[in-house]
DOVOMAR-561415 format. One record per residue: residue number from 1; residue in one letter; x, z, y of N, C-alpha, C, O in turn. Coordinates in steps of 0.001 Angstrom, whole numbers. Each point is the difference from the previous one (the first is absolute). Example, Ala and Ser with C-alpha at 12.3 -4.5 7.8 and 13.67 -1.06 7.14 Angstrom:
<kefis>
   num   residuo      n_c1      n_c3      n_c2     ca_c1     ca_c3     ca_c2      c_c1      c_c3      c_c2      o_c1      o_c3      o_c2
     1         A     13190      7800     -5690      -890         0      1190       900         0      1200      1036       665       -19
     2         S     -1386     -1385      1069       820        60      1190      -770       730      1090       509       169      1108
</kefis>
This chain:
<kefis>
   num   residuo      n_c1      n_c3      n_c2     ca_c1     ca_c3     ca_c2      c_c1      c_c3      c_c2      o_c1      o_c3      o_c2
     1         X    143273    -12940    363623     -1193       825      -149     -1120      -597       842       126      -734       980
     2         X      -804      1007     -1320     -1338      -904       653     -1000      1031       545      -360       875      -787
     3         X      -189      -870      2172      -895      1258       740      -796      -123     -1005      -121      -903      -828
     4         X      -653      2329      1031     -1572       449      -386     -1043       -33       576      -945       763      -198
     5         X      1009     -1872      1172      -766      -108       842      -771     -1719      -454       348     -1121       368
     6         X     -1350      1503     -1184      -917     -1001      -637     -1141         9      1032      -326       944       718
     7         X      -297     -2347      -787     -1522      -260       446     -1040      1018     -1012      -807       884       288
     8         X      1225     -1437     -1501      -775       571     -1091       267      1370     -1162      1178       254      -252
     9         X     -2077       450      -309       339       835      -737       999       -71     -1067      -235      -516     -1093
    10         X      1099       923      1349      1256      -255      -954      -290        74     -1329       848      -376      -809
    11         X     -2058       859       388      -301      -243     -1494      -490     -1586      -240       -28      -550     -1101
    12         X      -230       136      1966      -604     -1483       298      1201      -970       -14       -94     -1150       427
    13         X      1294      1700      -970      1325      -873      -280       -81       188     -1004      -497       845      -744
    14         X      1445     -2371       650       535       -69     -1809      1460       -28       692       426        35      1154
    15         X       125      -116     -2465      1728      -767        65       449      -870      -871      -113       200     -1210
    16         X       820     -1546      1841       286      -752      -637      1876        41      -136       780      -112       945
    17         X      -461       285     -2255      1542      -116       165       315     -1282      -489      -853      -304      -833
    18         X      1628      -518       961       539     -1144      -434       537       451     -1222       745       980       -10
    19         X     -1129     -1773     -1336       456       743     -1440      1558      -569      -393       609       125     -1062
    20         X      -254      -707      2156      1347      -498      -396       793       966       345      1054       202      -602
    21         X     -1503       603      1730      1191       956       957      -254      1225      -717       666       933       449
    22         X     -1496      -602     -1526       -41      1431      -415      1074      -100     -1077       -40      -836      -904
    23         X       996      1737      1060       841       475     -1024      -730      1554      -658       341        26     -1182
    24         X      -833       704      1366      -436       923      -276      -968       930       474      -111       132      1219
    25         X      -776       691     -2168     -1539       502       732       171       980      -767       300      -248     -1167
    26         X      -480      2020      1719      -344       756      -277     -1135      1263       385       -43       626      1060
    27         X      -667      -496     -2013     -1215       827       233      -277      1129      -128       277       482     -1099
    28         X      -941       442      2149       189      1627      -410     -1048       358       254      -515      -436      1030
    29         X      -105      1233     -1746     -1336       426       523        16      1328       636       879       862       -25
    30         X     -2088      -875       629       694       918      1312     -1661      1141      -232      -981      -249      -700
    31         X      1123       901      1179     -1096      1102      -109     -1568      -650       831       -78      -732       987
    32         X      -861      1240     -1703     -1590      -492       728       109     -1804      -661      -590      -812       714
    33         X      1083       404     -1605      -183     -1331      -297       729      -999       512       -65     -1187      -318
    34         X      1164      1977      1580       535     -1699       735      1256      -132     -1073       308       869      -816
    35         X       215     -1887       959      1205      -402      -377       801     -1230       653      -345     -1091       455
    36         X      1914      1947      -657       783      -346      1449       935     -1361      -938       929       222      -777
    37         X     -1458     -1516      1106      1229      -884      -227       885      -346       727      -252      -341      1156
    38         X      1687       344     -1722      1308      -300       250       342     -1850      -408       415      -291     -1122
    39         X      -617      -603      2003       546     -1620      -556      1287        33       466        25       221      1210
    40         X      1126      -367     -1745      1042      -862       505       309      -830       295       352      -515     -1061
    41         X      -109      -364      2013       453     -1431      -142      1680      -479       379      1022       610       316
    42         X     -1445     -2241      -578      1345      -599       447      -143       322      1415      -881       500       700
    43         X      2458     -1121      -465       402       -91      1655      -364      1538       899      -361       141      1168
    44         X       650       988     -2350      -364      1515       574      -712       181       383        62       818       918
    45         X     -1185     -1326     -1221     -2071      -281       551      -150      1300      -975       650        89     -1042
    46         X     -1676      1028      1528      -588       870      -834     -1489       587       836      -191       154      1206
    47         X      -558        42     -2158     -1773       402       623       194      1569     -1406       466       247     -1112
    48         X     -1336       464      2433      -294      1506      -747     -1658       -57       146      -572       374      1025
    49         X       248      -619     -1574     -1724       -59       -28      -712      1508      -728       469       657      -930
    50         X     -1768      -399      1730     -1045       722      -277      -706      -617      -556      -365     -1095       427
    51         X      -121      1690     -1748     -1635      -745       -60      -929      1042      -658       338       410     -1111
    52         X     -1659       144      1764      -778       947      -689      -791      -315     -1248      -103     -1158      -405
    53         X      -454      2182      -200      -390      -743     -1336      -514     -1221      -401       307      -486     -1088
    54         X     -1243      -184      2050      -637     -1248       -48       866     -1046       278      -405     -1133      -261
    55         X      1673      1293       803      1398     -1013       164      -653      -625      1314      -453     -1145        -2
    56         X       435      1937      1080       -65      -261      1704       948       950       262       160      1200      -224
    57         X       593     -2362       927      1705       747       615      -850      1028      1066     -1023      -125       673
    58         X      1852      1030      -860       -70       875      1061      1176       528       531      -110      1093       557
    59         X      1212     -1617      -601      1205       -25       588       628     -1052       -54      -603      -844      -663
    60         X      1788       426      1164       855     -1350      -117      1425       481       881      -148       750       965
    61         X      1230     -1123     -1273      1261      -420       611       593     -1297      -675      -150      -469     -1128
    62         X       854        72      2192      1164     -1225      -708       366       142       703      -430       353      1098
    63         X      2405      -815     -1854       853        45       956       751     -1285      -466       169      -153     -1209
    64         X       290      -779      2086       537     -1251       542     -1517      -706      -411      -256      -672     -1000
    65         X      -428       966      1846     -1056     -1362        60     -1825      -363     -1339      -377       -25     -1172
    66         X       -19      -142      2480     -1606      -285      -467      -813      -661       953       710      -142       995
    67         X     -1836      -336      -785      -624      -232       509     -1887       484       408      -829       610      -674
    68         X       790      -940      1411     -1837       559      -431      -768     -1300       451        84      -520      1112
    69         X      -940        35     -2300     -1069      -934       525     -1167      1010       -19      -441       656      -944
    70         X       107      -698      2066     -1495       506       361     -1637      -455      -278      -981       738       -87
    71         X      1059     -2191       -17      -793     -1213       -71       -71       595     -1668      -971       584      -481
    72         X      2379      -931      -302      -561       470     -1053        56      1649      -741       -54       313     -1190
    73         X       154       353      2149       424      1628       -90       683        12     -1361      -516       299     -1077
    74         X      1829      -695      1329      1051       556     -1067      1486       -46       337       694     -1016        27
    75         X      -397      1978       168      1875        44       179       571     -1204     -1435      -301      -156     -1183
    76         X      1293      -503      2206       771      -844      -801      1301       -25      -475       510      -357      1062
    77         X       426       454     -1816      1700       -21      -524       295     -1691      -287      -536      -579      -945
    78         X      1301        14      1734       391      -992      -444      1430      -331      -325       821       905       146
    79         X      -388     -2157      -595      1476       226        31       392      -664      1146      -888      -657       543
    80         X      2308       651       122       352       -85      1545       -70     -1649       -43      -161      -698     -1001
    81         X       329       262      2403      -166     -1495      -198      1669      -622       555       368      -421      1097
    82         X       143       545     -2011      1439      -750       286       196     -1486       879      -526     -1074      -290
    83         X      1330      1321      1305       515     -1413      1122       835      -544      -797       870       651      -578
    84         X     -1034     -1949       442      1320      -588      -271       860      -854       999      -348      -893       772
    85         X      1369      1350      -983       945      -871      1291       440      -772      -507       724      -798       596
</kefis>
Protein backbone atom coordinates (compact mmCIF):
# COMPACT_ATOMS: atom_id res chain seq x y z
CA UNK A 1 0.00 0.00 0.00
CA UNK A 2 1.44 3.18 -0.69
CA UNK A 3 0.88 6.50 1.96
CA UNK A 4 -1.45 9.36 1.11
CA UNK A 5 0.80 11.56 1.77
CA UNK A 6 1.46 13.35 -1.79
CA UNK A 7 3.38 16.70 -2.56
CA UNK A 8 0.56 17.22 -4.97
CA UNK A 9 -3.24 17.13 -5.35
CA UNK A 10 -4.08 13.68 -5.78
CA UNK A 11 -6.29 14.53 -8.65
CA UNK A 12 -3.00 15.70 -10.26
CA UNK A 13 -2.15 11.78 -10.56
CA UNK A 14 -2.53 9.48 -13.20
CA UNK A 15 -1.85 5.66 -13.04
CA UNK A 16 0.20 3.73 -14.97
CA UNK A 17 -0.34 -0.19 -14.83
CA UNK A 18 2.01 -2.31 -16.79
CA UNK A 19 -0.54 -3.96 -19.51
CA UNK A 20 1.22 -7.16 -19.26
CA UNK A 21 0.46 -7.66 -15.40
CA UNK A 22 -3.33 -6.88 -15.78
CA UNK A 23 -5.27 -10.03 -15.75
CA UNK A 24 -8.45 -8.31 -15.03
CA UNK A 25 -10.40 -4.75 -14.55
CA UNK A 26 -13.59 -4.18 -13.08
CA UNK A 27 -15.83 -1.11 -12.98
CA UNK A 28 -18.62 0.14 -10.75
CA UNK A 29 -20.10 3.20 -10.69
CA UNK A 30 -20.54 4.62 -7.60
CA UNK A 31 -23.03 7.47 -6.63
CA UNK A 32 -22.32 11.54 -7.51
CA UNK A 33 -20.42 10.25 -10.80
CA UNK A 34 -17.27 8.49 -9.23
CA UNK A 35 -16.51 5.11 -10.26
CA UNK A 36 -14.63 2.55 -8.27
CA UNK A 37 -12.07 0.38 -10.42
CA UNK A 38 -11.05 -3.04 -9.41
CA UNK A 39 -7.45 -4.19 -11.71
CA UNK A 40 -6.16 -7.50 -10.91
CA UNK A 41 -2.88 -8.49 -11.52
CA UNK A 42 -0.15 -11.10 -11.84
CA UNK A 43 2.17 -11.98 -8.95
CA UNK A 44 -1.14 -11.04 -6.52
CA UNK A 45 -0.57 -7.20 -7.49
CA UNK A 46 -4.14 -5.53 -7.20
CA UNK A 47 -5.12 -1.43 -7.30
CA UNK A 48 -8.77 -0.33 -6.12
CA UNK A 49 -8.98 3.05 -7.72
CA UNK A 50 -11.36 6.18 -7.38
CA UNK A 51 -12.02 8.26 -10.13
CA UNK A 52 -14.72 11.23 -10.12
CA UNK A 53 -16.61 12.01 -13.12
CA UNK A 54 -13.89 13.81 -15.08
CA UNK A 55 -11.52 10.50 -14.35
CA UNK A 56 -9.19 12.33 -11.43
CA UNK A 57 -8.50 9.57 -8.92
CA UNK A 58 -9.72 10.50 -5.87
CA UNK A 59 -8.85 7.47 -4.04
CA UNK A 60 -6.15 4.71 -4.58
CA UNK A 61 -4.96 1.40 -2.75
CA UNK A 62 -2.56 -1.35 -3.92
CA UNK A 63 -1.60 -4.18 -2.45
CA UNK A 64 1.91 -5.95 -3.13
CA UNK A 65 3.42 -2.89 -4.68
CA UNK A 66 3.54 0.53 -6.62
CA UNK A 67 5.43 3.30 -6.82
CA UNK A 68 4.98 7.16 -6.96
CA UNK A 69 6.90 9.39 -9.41
CA UNK A 70 6.30 12.81 -8.31
CA UNK A 71 8.45 14.60 -11.08
CA UNK A 72 5.94 12.96 -13.19
CA UNK A 73 2.81 12.87 -10.72
CA UNK A 74 1.66 9.37 -11.44
CA UNK A 75 1.53 6.18 -9.30
CA UNK A 76 3.24 3.33 -11.08
CA UNK A 77 2.49 -0.91 -11.28
CA UNK A 78 5.30 -2.63 -12.63
CA UNK A 79 6.23 -6.17 -13.00
CA UNK A 80 8.90 -7.39 -10.19
CA UNK A 81 12.49 -7.38 -11.30
CA UNK A 82 13.74 -11.00 -11.01
CA UNK A 83 17.73 -11.89 -9.70
CA UNK A 84 19.19 -14.38 -11.42
CA UNK A 85 21.61 -16.64 -9.69
Amino acid sequence: MIDHKLPYAMAEYGVEIEPTLVLSRHEEALPGGYTKETVVMKWGKRAVLTWDSEHRLTDYHFERGARIDNVRKVLLVEPPEFIKK
